[in-house]
N, C-alpha and C positions, 0 to 999 in steps of 0.2 A: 306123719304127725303134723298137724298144722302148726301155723305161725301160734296161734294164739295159746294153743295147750304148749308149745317150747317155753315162750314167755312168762305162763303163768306159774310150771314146772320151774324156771328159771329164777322167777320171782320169790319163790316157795324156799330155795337154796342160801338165797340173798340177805345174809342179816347183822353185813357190815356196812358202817358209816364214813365220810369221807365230808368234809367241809374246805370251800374254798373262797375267798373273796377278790371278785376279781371286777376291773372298771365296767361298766355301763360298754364303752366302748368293744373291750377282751368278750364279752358277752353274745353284743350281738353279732359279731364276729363270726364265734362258735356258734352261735345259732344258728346262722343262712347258713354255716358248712350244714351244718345237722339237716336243716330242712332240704338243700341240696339231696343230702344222701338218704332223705324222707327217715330221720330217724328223732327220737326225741333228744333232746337237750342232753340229759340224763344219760344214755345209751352211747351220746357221740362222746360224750369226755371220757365216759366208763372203758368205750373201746379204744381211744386212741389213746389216754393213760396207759392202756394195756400191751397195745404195740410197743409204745414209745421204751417203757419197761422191760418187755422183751428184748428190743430191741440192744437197749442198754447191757442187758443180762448176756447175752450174745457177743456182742463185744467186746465184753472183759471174759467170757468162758472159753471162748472159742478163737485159738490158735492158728493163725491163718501164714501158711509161710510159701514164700515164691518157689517156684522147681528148682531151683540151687540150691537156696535152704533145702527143701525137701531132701534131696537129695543128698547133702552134708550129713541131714540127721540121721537117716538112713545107714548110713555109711561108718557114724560113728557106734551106732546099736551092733551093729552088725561087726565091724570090728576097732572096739574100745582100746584107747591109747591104754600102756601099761602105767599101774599105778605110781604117780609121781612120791617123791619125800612125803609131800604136805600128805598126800592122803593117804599112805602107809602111816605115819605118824598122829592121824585121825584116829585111825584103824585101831592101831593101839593103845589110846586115849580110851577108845569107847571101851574096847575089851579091860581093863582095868575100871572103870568109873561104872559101868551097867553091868548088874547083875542081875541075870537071866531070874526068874521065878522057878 
């Protein structure tokens, strides 16, 4: 598929709005990146909004633990301390207060 029928398909998908005001300076900025990466104005903020976002998303999703942790957690699935007071006493909270349907 060429560049141009992706764009125009692309295009065709596209029918949210987004506004931002930003200095004369912030601008042209963005814009030598943009021409840098031969892309327009429009496309460069759209794509890097989009990483930066993911990016964002990613970081708060995604649980990242060194080989000790790993390894702890591991350890504890595998075998679980027995249930203390508090959470016997949970237990029986919920079975008196939730009732099943």
């Amino acid at each position: 598929m060429s560049r141009r029928a992706r764009n125009t398909e692309s295009n065709a998908l596209k029918r949210e709005r987004i506004e931002a005001r930003l200095t004369s300076e912030q601008k042209e900025v963005i814009q030598r990146a943009a021409n840098l990466r031969g892309r327009s104005l429009s496309d460069f903020v759209i794509d890097s909004a989009q990483r930066a976002a993911e990016a964002t998303l990613r970081e708060h999703e995604v649980l990242t633990l060194t080989a000790r942790e790993s390894r702890a957690f591991v350890e504890s699935l595998l075998n679980p301390p027995a249930p203390n007071a508090r959470l016997r006493a949970a237990f029986a909270r919920h079975e008196r207060e939730v009732q099943e349907p």
